[in-house]
C-alpha positions, 0 to 999 in steps of 0.5 A, spaced: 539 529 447 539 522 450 544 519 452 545 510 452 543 507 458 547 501 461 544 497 466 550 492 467 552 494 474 559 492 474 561 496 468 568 500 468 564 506 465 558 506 471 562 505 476 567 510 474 562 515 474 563 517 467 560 517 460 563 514 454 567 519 448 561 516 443 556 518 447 559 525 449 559 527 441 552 524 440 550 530 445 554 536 442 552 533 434 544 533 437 546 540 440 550 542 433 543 540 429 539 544 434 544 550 433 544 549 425 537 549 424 535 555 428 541 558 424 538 556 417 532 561 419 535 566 421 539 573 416 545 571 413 549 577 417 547 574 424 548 566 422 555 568 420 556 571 427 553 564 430 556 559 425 564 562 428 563 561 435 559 553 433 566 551 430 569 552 436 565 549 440 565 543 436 572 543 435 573 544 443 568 539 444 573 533 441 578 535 444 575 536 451 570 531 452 572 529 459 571 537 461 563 537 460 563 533 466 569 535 470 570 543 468 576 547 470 576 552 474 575 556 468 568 552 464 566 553 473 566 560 472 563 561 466 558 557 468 557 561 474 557 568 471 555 567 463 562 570 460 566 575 462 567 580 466 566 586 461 560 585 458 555 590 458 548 588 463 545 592 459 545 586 452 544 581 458 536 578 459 534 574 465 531 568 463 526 567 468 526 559 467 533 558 470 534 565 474 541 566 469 542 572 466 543 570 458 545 575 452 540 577 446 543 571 442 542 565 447 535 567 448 533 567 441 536 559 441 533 558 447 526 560 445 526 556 439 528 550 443 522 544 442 521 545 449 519 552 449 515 553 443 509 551 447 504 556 446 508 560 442 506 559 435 499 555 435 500 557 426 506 552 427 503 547 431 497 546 426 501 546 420 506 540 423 499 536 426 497 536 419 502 534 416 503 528 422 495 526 420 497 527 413 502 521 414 497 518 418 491 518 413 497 515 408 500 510 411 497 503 408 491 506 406 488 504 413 487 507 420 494 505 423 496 506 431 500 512 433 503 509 438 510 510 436 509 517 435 512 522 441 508 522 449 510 530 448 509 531 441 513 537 441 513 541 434 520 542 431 523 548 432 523 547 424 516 551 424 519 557 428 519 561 422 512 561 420 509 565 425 510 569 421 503 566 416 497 571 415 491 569 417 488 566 411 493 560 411 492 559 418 485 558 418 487 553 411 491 549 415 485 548 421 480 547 416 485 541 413 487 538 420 480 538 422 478 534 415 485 529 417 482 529 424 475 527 422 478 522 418 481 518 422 479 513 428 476 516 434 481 513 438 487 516 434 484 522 433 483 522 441 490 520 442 492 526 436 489 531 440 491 529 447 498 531 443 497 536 440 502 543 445 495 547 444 490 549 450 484 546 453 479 550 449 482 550 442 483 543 442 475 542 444 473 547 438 477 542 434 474 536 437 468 540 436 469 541 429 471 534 428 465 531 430 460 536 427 463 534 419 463 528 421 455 527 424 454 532 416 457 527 413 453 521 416 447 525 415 448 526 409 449 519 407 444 513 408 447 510 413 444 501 413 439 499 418 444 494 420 449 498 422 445 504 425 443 499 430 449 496 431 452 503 432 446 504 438 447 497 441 455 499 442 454 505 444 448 503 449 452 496 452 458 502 453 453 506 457 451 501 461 458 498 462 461 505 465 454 505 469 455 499 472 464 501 474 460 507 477 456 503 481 460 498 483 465 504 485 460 507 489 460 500 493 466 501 497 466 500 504 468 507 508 470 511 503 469 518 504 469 516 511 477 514 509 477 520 504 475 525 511 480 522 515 486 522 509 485 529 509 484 531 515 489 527 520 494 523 513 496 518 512 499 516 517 492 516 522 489 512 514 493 507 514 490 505 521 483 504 519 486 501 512 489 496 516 482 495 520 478 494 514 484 489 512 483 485 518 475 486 517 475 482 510 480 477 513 474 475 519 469 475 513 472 470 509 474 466 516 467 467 518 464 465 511 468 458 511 466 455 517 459 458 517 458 454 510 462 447 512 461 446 519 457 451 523 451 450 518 451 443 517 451 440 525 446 447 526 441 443 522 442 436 525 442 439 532 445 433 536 441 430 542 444 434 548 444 429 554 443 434 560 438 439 557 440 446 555 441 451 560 439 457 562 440 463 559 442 469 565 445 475 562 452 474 565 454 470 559 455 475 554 460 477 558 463 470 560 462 466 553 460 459 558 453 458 561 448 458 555 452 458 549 456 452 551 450 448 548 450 452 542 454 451 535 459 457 539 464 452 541 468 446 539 464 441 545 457 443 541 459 438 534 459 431 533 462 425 531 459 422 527 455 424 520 449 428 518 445 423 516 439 419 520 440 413 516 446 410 520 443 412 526 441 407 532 433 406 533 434 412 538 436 417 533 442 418 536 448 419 530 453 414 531 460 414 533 465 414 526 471 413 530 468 407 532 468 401 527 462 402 523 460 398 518 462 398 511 454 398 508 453 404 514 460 407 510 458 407 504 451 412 506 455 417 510 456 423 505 458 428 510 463 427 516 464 432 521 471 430 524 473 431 517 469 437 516 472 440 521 478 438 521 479 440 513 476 446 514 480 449 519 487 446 515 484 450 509 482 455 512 489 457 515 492 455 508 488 460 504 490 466 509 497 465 509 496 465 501 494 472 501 498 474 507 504 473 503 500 475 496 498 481 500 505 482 503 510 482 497 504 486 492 504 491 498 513 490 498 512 492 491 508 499 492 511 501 498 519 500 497 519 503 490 524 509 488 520 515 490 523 522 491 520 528 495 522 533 490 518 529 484 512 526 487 511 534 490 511 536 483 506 531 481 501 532 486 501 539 485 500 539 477 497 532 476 493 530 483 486 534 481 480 530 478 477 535 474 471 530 474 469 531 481 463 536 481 460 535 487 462 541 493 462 536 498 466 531 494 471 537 491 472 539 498 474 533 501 479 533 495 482 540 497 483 536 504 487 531 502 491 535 497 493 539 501 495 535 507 499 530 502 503 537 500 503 538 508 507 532 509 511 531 502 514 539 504 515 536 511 519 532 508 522 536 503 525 541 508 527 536 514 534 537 516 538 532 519 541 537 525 548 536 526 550 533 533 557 533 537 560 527 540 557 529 547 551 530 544 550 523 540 553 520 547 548 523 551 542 522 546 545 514 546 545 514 554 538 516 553 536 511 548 539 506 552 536 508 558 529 508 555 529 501 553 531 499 559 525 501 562 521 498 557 524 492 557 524 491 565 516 494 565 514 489 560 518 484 563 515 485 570 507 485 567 509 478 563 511 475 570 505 478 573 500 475 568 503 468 569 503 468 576 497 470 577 495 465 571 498 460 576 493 462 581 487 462 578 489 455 575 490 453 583 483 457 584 480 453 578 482 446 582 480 448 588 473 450 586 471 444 582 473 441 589 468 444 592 460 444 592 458 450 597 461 454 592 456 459 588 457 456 580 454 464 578 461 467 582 465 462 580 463 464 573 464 471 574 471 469 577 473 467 571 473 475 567 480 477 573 485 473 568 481 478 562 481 484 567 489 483 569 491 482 562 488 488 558 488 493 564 496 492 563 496 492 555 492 499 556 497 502 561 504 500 560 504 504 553 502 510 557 509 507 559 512 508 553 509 513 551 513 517 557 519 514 555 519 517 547 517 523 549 524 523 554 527 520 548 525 527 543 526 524 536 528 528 531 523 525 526 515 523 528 515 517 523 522 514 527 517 515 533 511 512 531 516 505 529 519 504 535 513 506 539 510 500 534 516 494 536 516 496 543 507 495 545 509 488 538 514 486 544 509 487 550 502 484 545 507 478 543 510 477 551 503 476 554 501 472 548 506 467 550 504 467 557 497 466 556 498 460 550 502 456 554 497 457 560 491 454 555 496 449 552 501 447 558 496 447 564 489 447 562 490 442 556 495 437 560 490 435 566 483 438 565 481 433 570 484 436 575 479 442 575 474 437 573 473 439 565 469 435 560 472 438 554 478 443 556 477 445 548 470 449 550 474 452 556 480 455 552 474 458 547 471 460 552 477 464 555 479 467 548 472 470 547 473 473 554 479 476 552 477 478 546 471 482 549 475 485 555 479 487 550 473 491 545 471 494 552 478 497 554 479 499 547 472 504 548 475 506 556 482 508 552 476 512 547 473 515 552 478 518 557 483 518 554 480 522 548 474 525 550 475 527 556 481 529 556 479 533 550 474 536 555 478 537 560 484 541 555 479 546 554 475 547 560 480 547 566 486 548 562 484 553 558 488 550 552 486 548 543 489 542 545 487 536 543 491 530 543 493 526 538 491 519 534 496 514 537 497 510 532 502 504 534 498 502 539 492 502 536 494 497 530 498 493 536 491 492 539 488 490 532 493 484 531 493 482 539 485 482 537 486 477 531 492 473 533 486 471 538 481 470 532 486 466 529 487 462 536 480 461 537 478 458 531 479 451 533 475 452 539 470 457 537 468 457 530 463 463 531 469 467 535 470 471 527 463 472 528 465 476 534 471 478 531 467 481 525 462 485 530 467 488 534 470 491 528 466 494 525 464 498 532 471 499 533 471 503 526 465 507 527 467 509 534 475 511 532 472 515 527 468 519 531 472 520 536 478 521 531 473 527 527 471 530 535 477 529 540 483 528 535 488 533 532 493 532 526 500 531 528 503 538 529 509 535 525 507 532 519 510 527 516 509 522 511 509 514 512 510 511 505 512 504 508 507 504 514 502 499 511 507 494 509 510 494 516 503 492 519 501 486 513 508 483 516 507 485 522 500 480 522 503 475 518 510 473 521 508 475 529 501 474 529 499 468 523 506 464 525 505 463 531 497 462 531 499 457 526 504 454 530 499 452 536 493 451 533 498 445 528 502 443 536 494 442 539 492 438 532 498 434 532 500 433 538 495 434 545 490 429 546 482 430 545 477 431 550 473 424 552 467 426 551 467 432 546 467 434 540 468 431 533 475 428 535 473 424 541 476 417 542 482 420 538 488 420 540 489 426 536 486 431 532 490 430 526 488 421 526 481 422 524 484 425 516 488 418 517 483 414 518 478 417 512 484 415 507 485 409 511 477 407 510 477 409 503 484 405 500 480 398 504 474 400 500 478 402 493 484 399 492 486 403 487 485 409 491 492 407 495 496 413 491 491 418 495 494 415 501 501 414 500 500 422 498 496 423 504 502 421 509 507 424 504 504 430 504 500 431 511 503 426 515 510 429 514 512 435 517 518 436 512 512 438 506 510 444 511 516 447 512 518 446 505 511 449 504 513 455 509 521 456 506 518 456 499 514 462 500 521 466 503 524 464 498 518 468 494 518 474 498 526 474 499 526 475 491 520 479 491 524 484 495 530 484 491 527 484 484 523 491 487 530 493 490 534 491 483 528 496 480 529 501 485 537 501 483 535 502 476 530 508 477 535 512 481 541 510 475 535 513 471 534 519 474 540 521 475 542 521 468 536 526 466 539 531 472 546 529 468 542 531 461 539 538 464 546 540 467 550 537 460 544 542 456 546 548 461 553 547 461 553 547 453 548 553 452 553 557 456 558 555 452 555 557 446 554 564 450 561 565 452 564 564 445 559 568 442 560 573 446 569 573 446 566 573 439 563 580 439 567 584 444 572 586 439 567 588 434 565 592 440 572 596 442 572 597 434 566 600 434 567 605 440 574 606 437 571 608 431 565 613 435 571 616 439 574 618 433 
């Protein structure tokens, strides 16, 4: 009862809402087939009876197509109460599928419909599988694929009528379907059986049947040495296969971790530590490329420290200067010069490659630092926003697709259980999930959008309107604080660097009070914004947690601005003026001391926020009352401490190391936390789209703009005179100029790499270019999921068309059949009165 699906969007019939006469005739031909042959089964006197009223409706469907979609009053109430008014409730029956009250008649044609022969004649199923493995067997004498035969491989209501088979015949036809199965290839046998409307059980025993004719007759021919070798070779690099693909599984990182968290707290507290591990395999890859092309090469040719190395005391854990401001840490740590001793002066000091080497020294010079350096961080942020944008748009595709509640609960009901979990621990962590996925599919299902007044939705209005105001007046007022007290700092440093007297551990100590300031103000102002939400009172918990998320991503990018323009407009400009050597190490320095006050924060929140306030609940107040994850603000915080990984890189090459640390700490303590002091959301709620939001969130804000301040320092401000691998530049980006300046003087032929070189590199245009290319890739990927969605939606609402066009005839059908026997009833009263 298909009907032709149209996909042009502007057809006149789609967009009219209605069919074409041709397809409507192909659905009451096909229901007429239907009909016609359960007739042909049944006596002659009930066909009689049935053939009549048919004629009419394939009479009365030519002349009122356009009525099976847009039925009069009468069709309505037909349709509504099966037939007329007189009919006796006694011949009626309650189909327990549909809740409708059919006759005896209609019940007979509905039993014998393909879709409800399942399990009904298992002598009919038999017979029609053995005829399918029949053709099978025969077609071209080989082993064919049996693709193009039906998923559902209902039987024909054709067999209906051999229910009736004795016992013998039935065990022929299985004996001859076990021969058809033992002859065909395993994976159509496999595909056959998978087919097959029977029982689990019945199909093992003629899977089981199959495989023991089979191992007979192998057994009793002589099978070649060759071939039973080669039998035993499949199936052992088969085995070992699957073993390795279990193994290989089992390495994930945290899944039952992930497991319990889903199935305890949902998706939405999931997406969270999702999210974690995300940015843990960003700093990995980070971590490995400048491990392997910058830091390993100058940790094994140390340079020659002028002052000796410091001390170590303790404090620098805490501050990042001291001790590691002569290690591979920081930017000033890194030479110049190349990694080899041949080109060294007699005292073995590398020489300078921003100077004009000689060009029999050029020639030895297999690794350059400048290069390394500068190389290595450009690929570096080119790589990750290759698999930003992958990772983004694969996650559009996922995230953004059609999906109902109504079927996706259905789904998860019937078809969500892994009958290969075994394990009590494993099965139980399954019912978890299960179950908490139903919790917020049903939430969904049953969430009704209350319908509000004009007064209403005008003070709802003043409220929203209200709460924003305060949240962007607090976040305002935080962001002039910290750039005031920036500023005083900045003086601070200036005047401190005049003087002598003062203690160098204290004025070490001093620099952690712009950190301090900073997180104590990430770590309150969401209080603030919490307060506001509840003040709001949304309706649905998933519009709750995304305004939560764009209000702390306004505070996160607020104060990111403030202290970028701090490192880069005022420390960066005149390092001189608070007696910096190399401001590059200072600006590490200070993002490995906000990356740490935030970590530290982070495990305050943990702890009185959470714990003791659970304790608290319990013991003073007297109440089960946990509180809940914050989800908003505790990603808000992932993406504020790795755009801070991200800006750091170029002046601590070792800071994803940091990073990497502090994230795996952070999962083993949320976790802990989350399992001990947390409780589930008591509304729960579903966010299909969560995670997409936080991979854009990461790129755009986060990625965009370290990318825009690590290329404005590279580009545009002056090196340090006495630091770092681009001392004696004028900017970062020349020494790259320089290499392909000295390769094009030492081979001619190479002046294409050059002239590639200034297009490429050089040019900004290329990077915009570059930039607007990806848009594009992701604005078209978007819309592709979209024109898919739109087209699925046309699906399903064409196989809610077809169900309502099979109820609408089969309702038909029982009405005529029913005016039809009303009269021969009278008579019949007539006839027993008289």
């Amino acid at each position: 009862m298909a009907r032709n699906v149209n996909f042009d969007m502007g057809h006149p019939l789609i967009e009219a809402g209605l069919e074409s006469p041709a397809d409507e005739e192909g659905v009451h031909d096909s229901f007429h087939q239907l009909v016609a042959e359960q007739i042909h089964n049944e006596d002659l006197g009930e066909a009689f009876e049935l053939q009549q009223p048919q004629k009419k409706i394939d009479e009365e469907s030519r002349d009122y197509v356009a009525n099976l979609f847009s039925p009069g009053p009468e069709s309505s109430d037909r349709r509504n109460h099966g037939g007329p008014v007189g009919m006796q409730e006694d011949e009626r029956e309650t189909d327990p599928s549909t809740g409708e009250r059919w006759s005896s008649t209609t019940l007979k044609i509905l039993s014998s419909m393909p879709s409800r022969t399942i399990g009904r004649s298992r002598g009919a199923i038999i017979s029609q599988y053995y005829n399918r493995t029949m053709q099978l067997r025969r077609r071209k004498q080989s082993r064919p694929s049996i693709q193009d035969f039906s998923r559902s491989a209902r039987p024909s209501i054709r067999g209906y009528g051999m229910e009736t088979d004795n016992t013998d015949a039935e065990v022929n036809k299985r004996e001859r379907l076990v021969n058809n199965l033992q002859n065909l290839s395993v994976s159509d046998r496999v595909r056959m059986l998978r087919a097959m409307p029977l029982s689990v059980a019945e199909k093992n025993e003629l899977r089981r049947l199959a495989l023991k004719k089979e191992r007979r007759t192998l057994s009793g021919n002589q099978i070649p040495c060759c071939s039973r070798l080669k039998y035993y070779i499949i199936i052992a690099a088969r085995q070992s296969w699957y073993s390795w693909l279990s193994f290989v599984h089992s390495l994930q990182l945290w899944q039952v971790a992930l497991k319990r968290v889903s199935g305890r707290f949902g998706s939405g507290v999931l997406s969270y530590f999702v999210f974690l591990k995300t940015l843990l395999f960003f700093n990995i890859f980070l971590f490995l490329l400048t491990g392997l092309f910058m830091v390993l090469p100058q940790a094994v040719h140390p340079p020659a420290l002028s002052n000796g190395r410091r001390s170590f005391t303790g404090l620098e854990l805490f501050t990042g200067a001291g001790y590691f401001s002569d290690t591979v840490m920081y930017y000033g740590y890194y030479c110049n010069c190349t990694l080899r001793m041949s080109c060294s002066n007699e005292s073995g000091q590398y020489m300078s490659v921003s100077s004009r080497t000689s060009l029999h020294c050029a020639k030895h010079l297999p690794y350059k630092m400048p290069l390394a350096y500068f190389f290595t961080i450009g690929m570096a942020f080119f790589v990750t926003c290759i698999i930003l944008v992958y990772s983004m748009s694969k996650s559009f595709g996922r995230s953004f697709r059609i999906d109902k509640s109504h079927s996706i609960l259905a789904m998860k009901a019937f078809c969500s259980w892994d009958f290969k979990v075994i394990k009590k621990s494993s099965v139980k962590l399954m019912s978890e999930n299960i179950c908490t996925q139903l919790k917020e599919l049903l939430a969904e299902v049953n969430h009704q959008h209350s319908k509000n007044t004009l007064c209403q939705k005008l003070w709802r209005v003043a409220v929203h309107c209200l709460a924003w105001a305060i949240c962007v007046a607090s976040t305002t007022a935080c962001v002039l604080c910290i750039y005031y007290f920036s500023e005083y700092m900045h003086r601070n440093l200036q005047e401190s660097s005049r003087s002598v007297t003062k203690d160098p551990l204290l004025n070490e100590a001093s620099l952690l009070a712009l950190p301090v300031v900073v997180s104590c103000i990430n770590l309150l102002l969401p209080i603030m914004f919490h307060l506001a939400a509840w003040m709001e009172d949304y309706e649905s918990p998933s519009v709750r947690t995304y305004v939560a998320i764009g209000r702390n991503l306004m505070l996160k990018v607020s104060v990111l601005g403030v202290l970028c323009y701090h490192w880069l407009g005022r420390v960066a400009a005149d390092p001189n003026s608070i007696g910096l050597e190399c401001w590059e190490s200072f600006v590490g320095q200070e993002l490995y001391r906000f990356l740490l006050m935030d970590f530290i924060f982070t495990l305050l929140n943990t702890l009185f926020g959470e714990f003791l306030w659970r304790l608290f609940s319990e013991n003073v107040l007297k109440k089960n009352r946990k509180p809940v994850f914050d989800i908003a603000k505790n990603v808000l915080d992932l993406i504020y401490g790795q755009t801070l990984a991200w800006l750091g890189v170029l002046f601590t090459p070792l800071l994803p190391a940091v990073q990497i640390l502090k994230l795996l700490l952070l999962f083993y303590i949320k976790k802990s936390s989350v399992m001990m002091n947390c409780q589930a959301p008591r509304r729960p709620y579903r966010v299909s789209q969560m995670t997409t939001i936080f991979i854009t969130l990461l790129c755009f804000p986060a990625f965009l703009g370290a990318s825009v301040c690590v290329t404005y320092t590279m580009w545009s401000i002056t090196p340090s005179l006495s630091c770092g691998p681009f001392r004696e530049l004028k900017t970062m980006f020349q020494a790259g100029k320089r290499w392909v300046e000295d390769l094009e003087k030492e081979n001619p032929n190479l002046s294409v790499l050059a002239r590639a070189h200034s297009y490429l590199v050089e040019n900004p245009l290329f990077l915009f270019v570059g930039a607007g290319i990806f848009l594009i890739v992701i604005y078209f990927h978007s819309q592709v999921v979209d024109g898919q969605r739109k087209i699925i939606g046309l699906l399903q609402e064409q196989i809610e068309n077809e169900g309502e066009d099979k109820k609408f005839l089969i309702t038909r059908l029982q009405s005529i059949h029913e005016q039809r026997r009303t009269p021969s009833r009278r008579l019949t009263s007539q006839d027993s009165t008289c």
